[in-house]
C-alpha positions as a printed NumPy array, in Angstrom:
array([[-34.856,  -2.731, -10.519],
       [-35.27 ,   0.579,  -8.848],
       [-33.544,   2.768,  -6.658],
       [-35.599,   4.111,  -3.676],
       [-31.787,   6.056,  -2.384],
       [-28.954,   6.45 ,  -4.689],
       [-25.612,   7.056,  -3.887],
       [-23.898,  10.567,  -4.658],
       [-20.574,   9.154,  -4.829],
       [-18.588,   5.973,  -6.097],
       [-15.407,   4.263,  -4.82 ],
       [-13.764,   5.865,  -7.339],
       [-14.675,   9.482,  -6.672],
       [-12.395,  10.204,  -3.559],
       [ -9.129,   8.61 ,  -5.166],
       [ -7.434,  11.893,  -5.665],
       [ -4.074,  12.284,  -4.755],
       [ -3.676,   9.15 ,  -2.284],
       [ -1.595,   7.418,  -5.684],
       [  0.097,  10.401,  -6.042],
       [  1.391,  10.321,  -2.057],
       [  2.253,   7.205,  -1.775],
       [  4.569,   7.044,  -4.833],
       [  6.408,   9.855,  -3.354],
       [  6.64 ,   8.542,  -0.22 ],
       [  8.009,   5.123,  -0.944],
       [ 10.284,   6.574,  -3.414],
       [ 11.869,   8.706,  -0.586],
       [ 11.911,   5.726,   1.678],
       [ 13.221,   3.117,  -0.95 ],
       [ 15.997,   5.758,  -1.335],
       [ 16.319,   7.143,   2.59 ],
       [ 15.463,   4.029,   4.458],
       [ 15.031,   3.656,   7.846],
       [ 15.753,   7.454,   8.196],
       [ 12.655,   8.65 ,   5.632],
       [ 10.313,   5.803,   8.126],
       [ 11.574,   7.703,  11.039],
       [ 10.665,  11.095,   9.768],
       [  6.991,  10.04 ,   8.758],
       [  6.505,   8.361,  11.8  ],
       [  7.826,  11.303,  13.784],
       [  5.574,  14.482,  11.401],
       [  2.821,  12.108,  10.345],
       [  2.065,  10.563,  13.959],
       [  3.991,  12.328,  16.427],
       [  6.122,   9.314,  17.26 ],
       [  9.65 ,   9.473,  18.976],
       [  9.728,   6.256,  20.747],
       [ 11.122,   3.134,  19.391],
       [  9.858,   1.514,  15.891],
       [ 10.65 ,  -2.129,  17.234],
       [  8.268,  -3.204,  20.429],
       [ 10.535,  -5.536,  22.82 ],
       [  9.172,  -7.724,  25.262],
       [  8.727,  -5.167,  28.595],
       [  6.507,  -3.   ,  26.307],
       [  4.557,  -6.183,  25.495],
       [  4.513,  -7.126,  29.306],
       [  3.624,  -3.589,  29.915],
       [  0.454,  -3.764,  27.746],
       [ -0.581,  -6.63 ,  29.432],
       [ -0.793,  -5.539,  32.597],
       [ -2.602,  -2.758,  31.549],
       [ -5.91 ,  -4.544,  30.024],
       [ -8.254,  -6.131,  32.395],
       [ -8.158, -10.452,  32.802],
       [-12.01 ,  -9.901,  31.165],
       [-10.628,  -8.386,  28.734],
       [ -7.758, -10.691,  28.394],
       [ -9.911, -13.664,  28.206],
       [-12.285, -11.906,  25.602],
       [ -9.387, -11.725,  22.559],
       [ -7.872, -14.861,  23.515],
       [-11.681, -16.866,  22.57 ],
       [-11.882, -14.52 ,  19.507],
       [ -8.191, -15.464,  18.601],
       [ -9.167, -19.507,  19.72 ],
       [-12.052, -19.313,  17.188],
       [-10.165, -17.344,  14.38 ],
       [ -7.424, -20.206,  14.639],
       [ -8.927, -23.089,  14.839],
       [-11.388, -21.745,  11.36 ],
       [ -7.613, -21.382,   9.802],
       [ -6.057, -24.273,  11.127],
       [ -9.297, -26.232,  10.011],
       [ -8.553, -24.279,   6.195],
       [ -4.913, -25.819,   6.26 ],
       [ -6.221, -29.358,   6.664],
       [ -8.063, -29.004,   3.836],
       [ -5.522, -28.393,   1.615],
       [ -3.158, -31.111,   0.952],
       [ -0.209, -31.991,  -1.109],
       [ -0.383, -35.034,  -3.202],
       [  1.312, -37.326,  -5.752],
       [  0.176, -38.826,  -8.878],
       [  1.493, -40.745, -12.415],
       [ -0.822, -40.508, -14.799],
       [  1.812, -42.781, -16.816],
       [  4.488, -45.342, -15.269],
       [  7.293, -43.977, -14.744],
       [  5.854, -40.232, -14.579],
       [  5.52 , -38.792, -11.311],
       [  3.944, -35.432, -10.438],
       [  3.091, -33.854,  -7.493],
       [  2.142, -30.505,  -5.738],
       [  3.28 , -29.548,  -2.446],
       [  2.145, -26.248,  -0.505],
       [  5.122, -24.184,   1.07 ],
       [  4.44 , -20.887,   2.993],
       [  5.874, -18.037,   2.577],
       [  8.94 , -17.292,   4.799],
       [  8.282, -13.617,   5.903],
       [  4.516, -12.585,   6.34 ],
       [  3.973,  -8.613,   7.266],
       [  0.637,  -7.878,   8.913],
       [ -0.53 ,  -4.06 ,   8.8  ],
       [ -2.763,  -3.567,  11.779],
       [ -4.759,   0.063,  11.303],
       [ -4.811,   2.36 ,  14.563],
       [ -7.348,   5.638,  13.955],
       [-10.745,   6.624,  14.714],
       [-10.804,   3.065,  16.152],
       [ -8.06 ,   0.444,  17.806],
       [ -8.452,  -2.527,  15.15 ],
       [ -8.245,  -5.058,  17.574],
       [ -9.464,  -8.19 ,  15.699],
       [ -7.42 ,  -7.247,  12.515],
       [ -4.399,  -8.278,  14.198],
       [ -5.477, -11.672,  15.505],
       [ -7.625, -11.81 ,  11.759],
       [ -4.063, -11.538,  10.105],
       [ -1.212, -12.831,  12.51 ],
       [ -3.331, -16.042,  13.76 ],
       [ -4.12 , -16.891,  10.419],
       [ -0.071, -16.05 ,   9.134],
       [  0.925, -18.714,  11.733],
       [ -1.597, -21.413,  10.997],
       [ -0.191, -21.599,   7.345],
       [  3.059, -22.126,   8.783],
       [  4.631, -18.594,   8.013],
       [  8.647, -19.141,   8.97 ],
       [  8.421, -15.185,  10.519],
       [  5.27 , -13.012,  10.988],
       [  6.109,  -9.105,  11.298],
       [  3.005,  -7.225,  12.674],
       [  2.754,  -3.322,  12.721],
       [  0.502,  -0.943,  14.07 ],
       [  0.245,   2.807,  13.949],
       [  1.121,   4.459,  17.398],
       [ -1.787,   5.416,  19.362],
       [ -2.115,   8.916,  21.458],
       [  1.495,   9.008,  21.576],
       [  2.01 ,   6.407,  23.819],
       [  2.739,   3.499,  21.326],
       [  0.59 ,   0.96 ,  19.724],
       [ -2.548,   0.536,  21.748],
       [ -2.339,  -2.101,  24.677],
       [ -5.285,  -4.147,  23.419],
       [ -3.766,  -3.801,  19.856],
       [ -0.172,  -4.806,  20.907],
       [ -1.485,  -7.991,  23.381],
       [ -3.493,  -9.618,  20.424],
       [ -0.537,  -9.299,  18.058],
       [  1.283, -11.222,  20.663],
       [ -1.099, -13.559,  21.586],
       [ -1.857, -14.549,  17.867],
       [  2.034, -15.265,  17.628],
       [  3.415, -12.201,  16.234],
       [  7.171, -12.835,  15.92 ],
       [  8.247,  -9.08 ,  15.766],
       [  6.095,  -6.539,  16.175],
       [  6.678,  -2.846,  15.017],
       [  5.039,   0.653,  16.089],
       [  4.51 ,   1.928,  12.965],
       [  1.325,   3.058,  10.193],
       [  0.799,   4.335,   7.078],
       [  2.571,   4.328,   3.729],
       [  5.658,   3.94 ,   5.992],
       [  4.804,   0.912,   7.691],
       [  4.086,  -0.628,   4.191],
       [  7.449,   0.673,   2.967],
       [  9.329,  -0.537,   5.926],
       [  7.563,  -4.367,   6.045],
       [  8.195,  -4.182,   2.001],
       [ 12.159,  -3.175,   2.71 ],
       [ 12.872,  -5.364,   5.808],
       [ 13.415,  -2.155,   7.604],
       [ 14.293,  -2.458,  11.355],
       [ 13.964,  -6.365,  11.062],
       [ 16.28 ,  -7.154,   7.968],
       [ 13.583,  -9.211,   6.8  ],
       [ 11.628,  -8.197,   3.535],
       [  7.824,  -9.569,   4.012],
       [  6.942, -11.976,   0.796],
       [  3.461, -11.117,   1.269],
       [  2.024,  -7.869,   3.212],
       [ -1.611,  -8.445,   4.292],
       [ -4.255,  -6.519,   5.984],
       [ -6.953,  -3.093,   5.974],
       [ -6.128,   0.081,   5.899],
       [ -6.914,   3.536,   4.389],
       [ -6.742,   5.051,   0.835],
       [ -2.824,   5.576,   1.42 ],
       [ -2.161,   2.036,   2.566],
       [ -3.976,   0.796,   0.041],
       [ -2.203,   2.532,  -2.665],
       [  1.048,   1.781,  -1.059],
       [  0.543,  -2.31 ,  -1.453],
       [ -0.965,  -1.791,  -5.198],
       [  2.232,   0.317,  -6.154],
       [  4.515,  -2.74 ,  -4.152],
       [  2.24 ,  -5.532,  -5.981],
       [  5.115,  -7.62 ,  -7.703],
       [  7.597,  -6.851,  -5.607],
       [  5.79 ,  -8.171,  -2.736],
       [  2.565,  -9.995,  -2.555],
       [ -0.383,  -8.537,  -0.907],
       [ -4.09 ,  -9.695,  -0.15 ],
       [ -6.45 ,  -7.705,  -2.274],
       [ -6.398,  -4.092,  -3.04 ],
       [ -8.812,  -2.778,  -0.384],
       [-10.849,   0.149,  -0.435],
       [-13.237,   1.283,   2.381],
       [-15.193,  -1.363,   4.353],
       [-19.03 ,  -2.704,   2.476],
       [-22.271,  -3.857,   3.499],
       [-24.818,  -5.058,   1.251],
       [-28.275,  -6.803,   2.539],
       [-30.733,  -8.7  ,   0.878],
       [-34.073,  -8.735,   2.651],
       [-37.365,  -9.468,   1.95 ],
       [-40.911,  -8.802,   3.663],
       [-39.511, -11.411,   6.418],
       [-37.161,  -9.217,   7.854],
       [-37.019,  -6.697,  10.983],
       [-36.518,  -3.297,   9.464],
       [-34.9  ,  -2.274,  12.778],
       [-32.054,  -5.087,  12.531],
       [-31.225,  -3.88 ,   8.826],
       [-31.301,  -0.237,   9.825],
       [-29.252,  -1.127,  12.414],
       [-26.506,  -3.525,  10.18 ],
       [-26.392,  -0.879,   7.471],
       [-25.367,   1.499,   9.988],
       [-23.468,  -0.751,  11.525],
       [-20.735,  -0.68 ,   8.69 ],
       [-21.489,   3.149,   7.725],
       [-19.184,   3.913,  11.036],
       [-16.526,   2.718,   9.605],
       [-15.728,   5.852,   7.678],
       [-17.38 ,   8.463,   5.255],
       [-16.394,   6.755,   2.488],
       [-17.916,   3.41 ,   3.4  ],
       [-21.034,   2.191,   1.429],
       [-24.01 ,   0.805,   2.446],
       [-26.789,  -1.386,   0.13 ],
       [-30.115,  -2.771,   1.104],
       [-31.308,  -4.647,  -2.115],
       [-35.275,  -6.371,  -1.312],
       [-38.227,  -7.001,  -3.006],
       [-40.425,  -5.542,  -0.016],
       [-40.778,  -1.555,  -0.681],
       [-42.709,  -1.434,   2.656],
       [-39.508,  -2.73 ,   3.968],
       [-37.578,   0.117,   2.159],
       [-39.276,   2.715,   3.025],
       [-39.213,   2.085,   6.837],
       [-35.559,   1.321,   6.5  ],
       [-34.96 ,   5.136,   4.738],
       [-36.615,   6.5  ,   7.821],
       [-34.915,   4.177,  10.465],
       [-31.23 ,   4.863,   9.264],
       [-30.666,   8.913,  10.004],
       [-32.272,   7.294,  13.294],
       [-29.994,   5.373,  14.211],
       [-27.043,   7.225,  12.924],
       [-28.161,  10.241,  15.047],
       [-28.328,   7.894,  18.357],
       [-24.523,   7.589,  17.825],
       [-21.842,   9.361,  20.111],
       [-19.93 ,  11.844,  17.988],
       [-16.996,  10.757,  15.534],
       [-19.149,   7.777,  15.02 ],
       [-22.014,   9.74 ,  14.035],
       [-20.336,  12.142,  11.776],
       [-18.968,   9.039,   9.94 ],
       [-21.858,   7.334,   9.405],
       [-24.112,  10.178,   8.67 ],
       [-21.598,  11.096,   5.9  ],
       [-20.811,   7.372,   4.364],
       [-24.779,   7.087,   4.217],
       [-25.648,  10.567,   2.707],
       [-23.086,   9.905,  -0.032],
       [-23.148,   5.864,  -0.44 ],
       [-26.317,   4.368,   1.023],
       [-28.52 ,   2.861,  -1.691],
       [-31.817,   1.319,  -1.676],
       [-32.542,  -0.742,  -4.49 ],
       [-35.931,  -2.193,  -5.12 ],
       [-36.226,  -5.532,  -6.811],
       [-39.357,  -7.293,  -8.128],
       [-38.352, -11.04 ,  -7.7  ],
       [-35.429, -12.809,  -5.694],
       [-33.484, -13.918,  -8.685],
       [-33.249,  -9.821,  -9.676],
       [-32.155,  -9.519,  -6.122],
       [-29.569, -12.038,  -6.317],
       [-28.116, -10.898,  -9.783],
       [-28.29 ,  -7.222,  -8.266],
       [-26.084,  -8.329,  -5.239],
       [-23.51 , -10.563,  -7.934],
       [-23.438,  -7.384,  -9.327],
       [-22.299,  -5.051,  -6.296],
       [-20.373,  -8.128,  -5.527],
       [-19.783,  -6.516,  -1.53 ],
       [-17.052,  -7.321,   1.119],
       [-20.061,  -8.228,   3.753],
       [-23.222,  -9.771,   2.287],
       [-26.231, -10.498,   4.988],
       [-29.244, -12.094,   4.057],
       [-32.204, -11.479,   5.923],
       [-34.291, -13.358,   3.512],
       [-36.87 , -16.399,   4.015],
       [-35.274, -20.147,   2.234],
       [-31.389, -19.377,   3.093],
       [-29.954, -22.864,   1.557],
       [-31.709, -21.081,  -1.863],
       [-29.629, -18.282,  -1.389],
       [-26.281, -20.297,  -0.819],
       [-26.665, -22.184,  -3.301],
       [-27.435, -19.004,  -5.458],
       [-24.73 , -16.036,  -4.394],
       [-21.368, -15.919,  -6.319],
       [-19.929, -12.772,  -5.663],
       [-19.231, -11.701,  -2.195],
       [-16.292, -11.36 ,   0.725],
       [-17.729, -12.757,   3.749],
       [-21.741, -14.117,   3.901],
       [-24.194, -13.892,   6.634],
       [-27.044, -16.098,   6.656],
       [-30.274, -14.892,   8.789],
       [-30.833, -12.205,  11.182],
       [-29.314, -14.047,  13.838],
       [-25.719, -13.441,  12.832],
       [-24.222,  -9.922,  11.728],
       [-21.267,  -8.18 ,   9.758],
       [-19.838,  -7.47 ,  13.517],
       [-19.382, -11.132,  14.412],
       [-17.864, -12.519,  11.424],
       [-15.379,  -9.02 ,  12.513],
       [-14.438,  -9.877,  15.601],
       [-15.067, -13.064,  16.681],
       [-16.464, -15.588,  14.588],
       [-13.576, -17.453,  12.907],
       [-14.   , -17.089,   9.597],
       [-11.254, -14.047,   8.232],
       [-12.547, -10.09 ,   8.332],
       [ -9.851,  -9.013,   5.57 ],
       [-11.898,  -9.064,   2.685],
       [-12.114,  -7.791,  -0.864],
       [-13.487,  -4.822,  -1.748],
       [-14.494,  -2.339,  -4.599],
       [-16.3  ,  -5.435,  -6.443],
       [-12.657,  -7.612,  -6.324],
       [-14.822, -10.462,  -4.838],
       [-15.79 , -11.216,  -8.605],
       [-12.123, -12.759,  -8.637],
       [-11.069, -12.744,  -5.322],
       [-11.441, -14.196,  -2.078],
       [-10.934, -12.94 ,   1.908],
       [ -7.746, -13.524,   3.441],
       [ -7.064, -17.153,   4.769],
       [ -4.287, -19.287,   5.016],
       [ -4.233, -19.784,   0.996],
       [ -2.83 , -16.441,   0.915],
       [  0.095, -17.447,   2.717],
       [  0.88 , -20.806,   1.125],
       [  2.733, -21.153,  -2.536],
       [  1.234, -24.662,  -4.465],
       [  4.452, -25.644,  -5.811],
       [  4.437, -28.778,  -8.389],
       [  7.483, -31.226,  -8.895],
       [  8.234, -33.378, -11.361],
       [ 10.26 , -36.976, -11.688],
       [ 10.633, -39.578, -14.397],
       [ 12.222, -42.732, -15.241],
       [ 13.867, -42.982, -18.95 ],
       [ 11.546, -44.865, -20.71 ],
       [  8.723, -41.795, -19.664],
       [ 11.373, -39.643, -20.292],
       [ 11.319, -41.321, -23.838],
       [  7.763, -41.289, -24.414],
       [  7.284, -37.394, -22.928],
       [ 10.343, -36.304, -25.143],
       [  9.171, -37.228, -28.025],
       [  5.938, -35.45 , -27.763],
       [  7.514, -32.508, -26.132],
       [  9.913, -31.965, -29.422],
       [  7.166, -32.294, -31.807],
       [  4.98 , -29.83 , -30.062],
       [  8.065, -27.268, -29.164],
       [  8.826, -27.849, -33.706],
       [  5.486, -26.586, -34.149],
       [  6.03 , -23.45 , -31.889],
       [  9.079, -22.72 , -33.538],
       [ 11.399, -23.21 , -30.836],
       [ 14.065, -25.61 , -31.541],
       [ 16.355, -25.385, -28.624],
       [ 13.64 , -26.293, -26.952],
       [ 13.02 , -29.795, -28.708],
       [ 16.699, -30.283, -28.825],
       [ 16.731, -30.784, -25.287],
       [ 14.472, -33.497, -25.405],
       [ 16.369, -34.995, -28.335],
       [ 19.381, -34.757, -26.239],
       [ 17.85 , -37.178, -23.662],
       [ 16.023, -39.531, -26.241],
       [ 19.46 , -40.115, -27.916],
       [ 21.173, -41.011, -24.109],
       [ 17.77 , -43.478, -23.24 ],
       [ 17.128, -44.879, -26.207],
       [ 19.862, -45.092, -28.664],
       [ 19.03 , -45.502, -31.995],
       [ 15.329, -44.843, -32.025],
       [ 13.673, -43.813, -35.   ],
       [ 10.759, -42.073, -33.217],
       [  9.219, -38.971, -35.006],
       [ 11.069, -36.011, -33.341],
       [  9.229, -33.1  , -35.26 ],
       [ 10.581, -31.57 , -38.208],
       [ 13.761, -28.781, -37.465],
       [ 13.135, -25.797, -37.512],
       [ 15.579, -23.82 , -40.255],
       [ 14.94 , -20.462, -39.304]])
């Protein structure tokens, strides 16, 4: 394996101080409250208005956004719900006794407050909030609290705002960054502390749901967004160009891999990018041009399997593969958010439309971790019953194994209950422990 372009920088290398910011931040919030949220909201974004959206402002944004339009994120949402609702019937509780008498099941419960950040910056994230409130109700979240950061003054955008309500938001507030994290985390404004808080956002968001890990769930610690393709001498060098850069306007910081065997391939690619890039409009441009200069890599393989282990290896949020035989290559991928198979899907499909989820691990987490979906949202909880006699034959075991750990508390309460079902047994309980 060679590198035809190498990357400058790493995920790591423009951390800085975004740890450092948002533990000062929540820890003037946590003490401040809905005072401290105010304040950021009003210095950070320039917001005055309200933090909770009531239903004119929703009717409001409706009437602003074209019926096209209208009828555009309600498919997307239709599609995005029916892949979650089609994820919840595949899960199922069940019951089984592996012995008479003992009974054990697992039943899925979701959570009871779900908080879904929405991000609002260079771009209005529309799809994020159907991605994350959509698939929040199809687990059967009891409340789903969306936010959004308030756009050109004027509140969260209209597009933004109509999507969180059409995916079923149940409260919606107009609020981003480190506070909005802090305030779904707190039950600010809504008296309702999230359980879990999903969704993207920048380096400060990000940091803000690692340092609230444990005292709330969250979906994976995200960093900016990936795209890694594997290609070989089959593909259209204008259609990778154009999916690399594709991703690369996400933001400076966002990387971008081609990993193929075909270094005629490569080498038109490396010339076909800064094209592309420069046929941009502006802020898009600038991004991409930067996230390429400092992330783009080209890595040359000499056989598919190197390809494949390279790609394991990066394990990226988005993983095309414009590659002949896909089944081999579905069969053969383990590490990766979200996969596109052939050149006649794309990164920006599975993003907005699709159905499958666009909140995705990042920063090689997909070694461990999947995209969001309605697991996320549901708790596997397991249950137990018994009648005596397995109550008997469990106890027994249970005290001779909790004798050998040393705990003998432990085994008494099983002795307890062998002495109540079976009186006078003379069943081999373990030896005490003495000290």
């Amino acid at each position: 394996m060679r590198y035809l372009k190498k990357a400058e920088k790493t995920a790591e290398t423009e951390a800085g101080t975004a740890r450092e910011v948002a533990e000062r931040m929540l820890a003037e919030i946590d003490a401040r409250g809905e005072e401290a949220v105010r304040r950021y909201a009003r210095t950070l974004d320039d917001w005055l208005g309200p933090i909770v959206v009531g239903s004119e402002e929703i009717g409001r944004a409706a009437t602003e956004l074209s019926e096209a339009i209208k009828a555009d994120i309600r498919f997307a949402i239709g599609h995005v719900r029916r892949f979650a609702e089609a994820q919840r019937a595949s899960i199922r509780d069940f019951t089984i006794e592996p012995e008479p008498g003992l009974v054990l099941g697992q039943r899925f419960v979701p959570c009871n407050v779900a908080g879904c950040y929405v991000p609002t910056g260079r771009y209005a994230h529309i799809a994020s909030a159907y991605m994350s409130v959509a698939t929040a109700k199809a687990a059967g979240a009891g409340t789903v609290i969306a936010c959004a950061t308030p756009w050109r003054r004027r509140g969260i955008h209209p597009a933004v705002l109509f999507a969180m309500h059409e995916a079923g938001a149940d409260m919606i507030l107009t609020l981003g960054g480190v506070q909005a994290i802090a305030a779904l985390a707190y039950g600010l404004f809504t008296g309702k502390p999230a359980d879990i808080i999903v969704g993207p956002g920048n380096k400060f968001v990000a940091e803000a749901k690692r340092i609230l890990f444990g005292r709330v769930g969250i979906d994976v610690f995200a960093g900016p967004s990936e795209i890694a393709i594997l290609a070989d001498e089959t593909a259209d060098a204008e259609i990778v160009a154009a999916d690399l850069v594709g991703q690369a306007e996400h933001g400076a910081e966002s990387p971008a891999w081609l990993i193929t065997s075909s270094e005629r391939l490569a080498r038109s690619v490396l010339v076909r990018v800064p094209e592309a890039i420069a046929e941009l409009p502006g802020s898009a441009r600038e991004a991409a041009a930067a996230a390429w200069r400092d992330y783009g890599e080209i890595v040359l393989c000499a056989t598919r399997e190197e390809m494949a282990a390279a790609s394991d290896a990066y394990a990226p949020e988005h993983l095309e593969v414009q590659s002949a035989d896909l089944d081999w290559w579905l069969a053969r991928l383990t590490n990766y958010g979200a996969l596109f198979l052939g050149a006649e899907t794309t990164v920006a499909y599975g993003d907005k439309v699709a159905g499958p989820n666009h909140i995705l691990p990042t920063r090689h987490a997909a070694r461990y971790s999947a995209g969001l979906s309605v697991h996320k949202f549901l708790k596997p909880l397991t249950w137990q019953r018994m009648s005596r006699d397995a109550s008997v034959e469990i106890g027994a075991v249970s005290a001779r194994i909790s004798r050998l750990e040393g705990m003998e508390a432990h085994a008494r309460t099983a002795d307890l209950r062998l002495a109540r079902y079976r009186p006078g047994h003379n069943l081999d309980l373990g030896r005490p422990v003495e000290e």
